[in-house]
One Martini backbone bead per residue (centre of mass of N, CA, C, O) as a GRO file, in nm:
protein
  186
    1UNK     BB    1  -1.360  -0.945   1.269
    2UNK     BB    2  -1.583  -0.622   1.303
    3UNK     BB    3  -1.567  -0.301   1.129
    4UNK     BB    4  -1.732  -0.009   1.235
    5UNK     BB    5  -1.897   0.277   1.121
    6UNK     BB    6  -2.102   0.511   1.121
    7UNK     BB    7  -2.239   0.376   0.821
    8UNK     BB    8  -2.240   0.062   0.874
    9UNK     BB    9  -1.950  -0.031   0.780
   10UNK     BB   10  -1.847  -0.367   0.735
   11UNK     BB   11  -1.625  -0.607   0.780
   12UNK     BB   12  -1.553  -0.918   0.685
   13UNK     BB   13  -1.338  -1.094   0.875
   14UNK     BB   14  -1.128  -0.822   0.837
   15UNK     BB   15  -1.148  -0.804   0.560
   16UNK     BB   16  -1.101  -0.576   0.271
   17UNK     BB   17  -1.258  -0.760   0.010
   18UNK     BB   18  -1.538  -0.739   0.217
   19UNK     BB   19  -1.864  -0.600   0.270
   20UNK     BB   20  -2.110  -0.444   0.450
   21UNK     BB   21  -2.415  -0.250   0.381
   22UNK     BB   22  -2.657  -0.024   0.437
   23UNK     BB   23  -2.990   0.064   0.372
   24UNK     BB   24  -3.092   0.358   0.357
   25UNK     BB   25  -3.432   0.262   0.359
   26UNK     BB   26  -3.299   0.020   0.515
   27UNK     BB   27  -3.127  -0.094   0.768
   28UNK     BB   28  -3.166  -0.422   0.815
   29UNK     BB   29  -3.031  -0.402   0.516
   30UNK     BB   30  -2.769  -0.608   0.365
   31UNK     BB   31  -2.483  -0.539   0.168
   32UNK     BB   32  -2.259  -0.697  -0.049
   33UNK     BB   33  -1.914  -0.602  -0.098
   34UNK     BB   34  -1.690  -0.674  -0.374
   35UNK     BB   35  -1.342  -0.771  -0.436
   36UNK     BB   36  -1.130  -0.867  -0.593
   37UNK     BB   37  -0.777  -0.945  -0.541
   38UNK     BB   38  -0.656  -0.685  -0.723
   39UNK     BB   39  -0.883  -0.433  -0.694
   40UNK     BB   40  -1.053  -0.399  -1.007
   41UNK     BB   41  -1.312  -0.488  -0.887
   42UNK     BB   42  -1.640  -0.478  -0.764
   43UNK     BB   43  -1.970  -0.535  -0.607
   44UNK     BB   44  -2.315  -0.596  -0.573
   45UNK     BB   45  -2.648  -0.687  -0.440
   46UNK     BB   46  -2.797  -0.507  -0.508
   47UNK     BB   47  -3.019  -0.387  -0.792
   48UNK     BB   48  -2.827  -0.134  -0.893
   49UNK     BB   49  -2.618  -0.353  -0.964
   50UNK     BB   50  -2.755  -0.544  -1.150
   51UNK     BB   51  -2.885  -0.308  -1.370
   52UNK     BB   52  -2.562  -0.092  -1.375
   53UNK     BB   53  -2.314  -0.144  -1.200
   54UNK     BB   54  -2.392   0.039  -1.015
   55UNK     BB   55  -2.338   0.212  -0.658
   56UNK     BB   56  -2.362   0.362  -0.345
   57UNK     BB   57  -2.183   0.128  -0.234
   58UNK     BB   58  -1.924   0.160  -0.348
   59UNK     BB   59  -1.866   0.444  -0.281
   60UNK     BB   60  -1.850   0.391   0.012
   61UNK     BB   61  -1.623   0.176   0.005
   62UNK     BB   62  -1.420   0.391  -0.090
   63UNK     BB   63  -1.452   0.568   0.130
   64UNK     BB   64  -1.363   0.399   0.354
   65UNK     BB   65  -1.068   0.257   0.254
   66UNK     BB   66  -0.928   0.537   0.262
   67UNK     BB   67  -1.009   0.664   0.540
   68UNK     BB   68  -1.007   0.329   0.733
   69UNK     BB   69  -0.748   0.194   0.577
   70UNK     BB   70  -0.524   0.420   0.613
   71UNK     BB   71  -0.506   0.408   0.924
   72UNK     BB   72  -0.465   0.142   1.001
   73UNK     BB   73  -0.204   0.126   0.831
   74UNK     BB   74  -0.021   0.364   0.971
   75UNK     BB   75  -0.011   0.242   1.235
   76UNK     BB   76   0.101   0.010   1.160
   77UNK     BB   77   0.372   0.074   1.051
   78UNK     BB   78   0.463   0.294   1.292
   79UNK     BB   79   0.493   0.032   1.501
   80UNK     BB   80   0.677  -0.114   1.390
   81UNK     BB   81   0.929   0.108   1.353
   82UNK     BB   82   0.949   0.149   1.660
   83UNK     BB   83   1.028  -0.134   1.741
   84UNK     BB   84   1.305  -0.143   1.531
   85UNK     BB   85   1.417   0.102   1.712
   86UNK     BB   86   1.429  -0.096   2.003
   87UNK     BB   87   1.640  -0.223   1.895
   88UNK     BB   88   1.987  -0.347   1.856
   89UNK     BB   89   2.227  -0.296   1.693
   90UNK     BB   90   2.172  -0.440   1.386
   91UNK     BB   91   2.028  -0.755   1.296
   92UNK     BB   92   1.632  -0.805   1.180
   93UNK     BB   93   1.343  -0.872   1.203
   94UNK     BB   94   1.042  -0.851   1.084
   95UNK     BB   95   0.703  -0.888   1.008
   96UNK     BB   96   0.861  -1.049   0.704
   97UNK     BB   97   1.143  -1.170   0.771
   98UNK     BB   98   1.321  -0.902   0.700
   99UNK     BB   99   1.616  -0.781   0.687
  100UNK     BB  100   1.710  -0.533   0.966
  101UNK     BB  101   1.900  -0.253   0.984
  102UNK     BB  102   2.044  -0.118   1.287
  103UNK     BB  103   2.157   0.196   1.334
  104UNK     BB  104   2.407   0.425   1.494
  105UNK     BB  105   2.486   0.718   1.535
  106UNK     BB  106   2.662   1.001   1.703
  107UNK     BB  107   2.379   1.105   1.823
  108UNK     BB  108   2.183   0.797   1.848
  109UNK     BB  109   2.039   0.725   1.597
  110UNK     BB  110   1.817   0.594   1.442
  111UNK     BB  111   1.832   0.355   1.177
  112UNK     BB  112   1.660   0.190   0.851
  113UNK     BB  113   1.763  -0.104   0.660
  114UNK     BB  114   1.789  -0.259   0.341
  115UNK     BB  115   1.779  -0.428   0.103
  116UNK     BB  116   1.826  -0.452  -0.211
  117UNK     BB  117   1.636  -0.573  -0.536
  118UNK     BB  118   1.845  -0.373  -0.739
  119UNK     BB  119   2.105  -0.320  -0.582
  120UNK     BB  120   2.449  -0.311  -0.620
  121UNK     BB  121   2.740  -0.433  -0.492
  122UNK     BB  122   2.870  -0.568  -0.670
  123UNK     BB  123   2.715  -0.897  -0.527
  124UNK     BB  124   2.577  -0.733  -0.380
  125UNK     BB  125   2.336  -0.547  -0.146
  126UNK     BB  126   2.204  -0.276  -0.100
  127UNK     BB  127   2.200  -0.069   0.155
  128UNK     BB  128   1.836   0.088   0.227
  129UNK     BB  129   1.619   0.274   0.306
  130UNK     BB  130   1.344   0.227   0.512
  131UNK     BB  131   1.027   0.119   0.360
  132UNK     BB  132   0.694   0.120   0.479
  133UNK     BB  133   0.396   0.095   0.313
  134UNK     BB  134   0.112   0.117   0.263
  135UNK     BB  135  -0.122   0.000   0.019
  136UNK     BB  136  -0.244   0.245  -0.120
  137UNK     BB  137   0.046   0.423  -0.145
  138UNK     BB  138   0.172   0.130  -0.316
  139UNK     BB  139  -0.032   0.184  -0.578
  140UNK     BB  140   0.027   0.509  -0.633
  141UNK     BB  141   0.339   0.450  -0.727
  142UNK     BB  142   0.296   0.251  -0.921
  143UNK     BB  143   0.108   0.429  -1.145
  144UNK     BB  144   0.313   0.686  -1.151
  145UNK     BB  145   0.565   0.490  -1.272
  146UNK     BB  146   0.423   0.415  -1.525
  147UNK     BB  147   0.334   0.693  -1.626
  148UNK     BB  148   0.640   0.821  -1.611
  149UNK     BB  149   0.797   0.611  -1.810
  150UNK     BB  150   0.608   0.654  -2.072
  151UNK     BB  151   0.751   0.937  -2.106
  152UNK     BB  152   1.070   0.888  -2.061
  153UNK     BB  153   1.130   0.566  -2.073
  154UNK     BB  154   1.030   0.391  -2.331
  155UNK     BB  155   1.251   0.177  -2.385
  156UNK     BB  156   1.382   0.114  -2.064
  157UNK     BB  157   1.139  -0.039  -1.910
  158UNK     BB  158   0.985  -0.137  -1.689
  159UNK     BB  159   0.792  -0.390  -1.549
  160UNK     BB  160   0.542  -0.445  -1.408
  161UNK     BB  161   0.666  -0.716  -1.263
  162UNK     BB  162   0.909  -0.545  -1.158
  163UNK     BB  163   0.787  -0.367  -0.994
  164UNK     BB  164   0.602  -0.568  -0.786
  165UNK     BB  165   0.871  -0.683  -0.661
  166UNK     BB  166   0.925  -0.457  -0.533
  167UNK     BB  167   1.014  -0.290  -0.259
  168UNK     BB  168   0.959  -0.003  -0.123
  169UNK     BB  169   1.235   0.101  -0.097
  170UNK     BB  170   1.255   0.095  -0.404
  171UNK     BB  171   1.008   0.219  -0.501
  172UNK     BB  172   1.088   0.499  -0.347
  173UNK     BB  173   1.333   0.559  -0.522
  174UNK     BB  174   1.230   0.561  -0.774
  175UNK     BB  175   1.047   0.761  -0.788
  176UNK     BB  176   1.185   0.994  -0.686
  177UNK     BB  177   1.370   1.013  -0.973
  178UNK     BB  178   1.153   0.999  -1.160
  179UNK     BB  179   1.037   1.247  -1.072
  180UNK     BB  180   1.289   1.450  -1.111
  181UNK     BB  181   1.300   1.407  -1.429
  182UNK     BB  182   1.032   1.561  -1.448
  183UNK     BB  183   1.110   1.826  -1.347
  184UNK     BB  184   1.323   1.869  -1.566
  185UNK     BB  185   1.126   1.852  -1.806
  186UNK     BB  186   0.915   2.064  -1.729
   0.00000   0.00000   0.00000
């Protein structure tokens, strides 16, 4: 599966991973930028790449990324939590096979919920409300996370490691905590 933008900019092989990029110069030439797995480094087959270790098609990769690669996780996103609202009520499995409570209020509404993967009661998990985020938004609440942690909670801080464990739903709830402590505080 192969997407292409306006800029000529395509995924290749559907990964996010690695992309093709077009020569501004010539068309016909097209350059090939990669990120590694982590997302923390990006390289690109250009000249100005081998010679600056920078060029304008990493730019081009990250401004693709941002604007339709979010556009994308959003909608699947979107479209899981409805099939998931079509469900009845009860325990149902996602799209990662996590189970997801369905529950319908006295006005008819349904809820989705998770076990938390940090919270319990007595022995058991805490159901808590579900997010599931998109790939960049919980890339960007980890990095809060981390950051607003180190001003506030020095001694007592989570490890990056159990942060990378949480589900989107306990991250979702953490930032949330700890945003509110950063405005107490502030």
């Amino acid at each position: 599966m192969t997407f292409i933008t306006t800029k000529g900019i395509e995924m290749v092989n559907g990964s996010a991973l690695e992309f093709r990029v077009p020569s501004s110069l010539d068309p016909k030439t097209m350059y090939t930028v990669r990120l590694s797995p982590d997302e923390s480094a990006m390289e690109c087959t250009c000249k100005g790449y081998f010679y600056r270790k920078n060029c304008k098609h990493l730019t081009e990769v990250r401004i693709f990324r941002r604007d339709v690669l979010k556009q994308v996780m959003n909608t699947t996103v979107n479209e899981e939590e409805e099939k998931l609202k079509e469900s009845p009520a009860g325990i149902v499995k996602d799209t990662d096979g996590v189970d997801v409570l369905v529950s319908l209020d006295d006005a008819g509404v349904k809820s989705l919920w998770v076990r938390s993967s940090v919270d319990t009661i007595g022995d058991q998990p805490a159901w808590i409300p579900r997010r599931k985020l998109p790939h960049l938004d919980r890339k960007k609440l980890l990095k809060e996370c981390l950051e607003m942690e180190n001003i506030f909670i020095p001694v007592h801080r989570i490890s990056e490691e159990d942060f990378l464990k949480m589900t989107d739903s306990d991250l979702f709830i953490y930032h949330r905590m700890i945003h509110e402590l950063h405005q107490v505080h502030s």
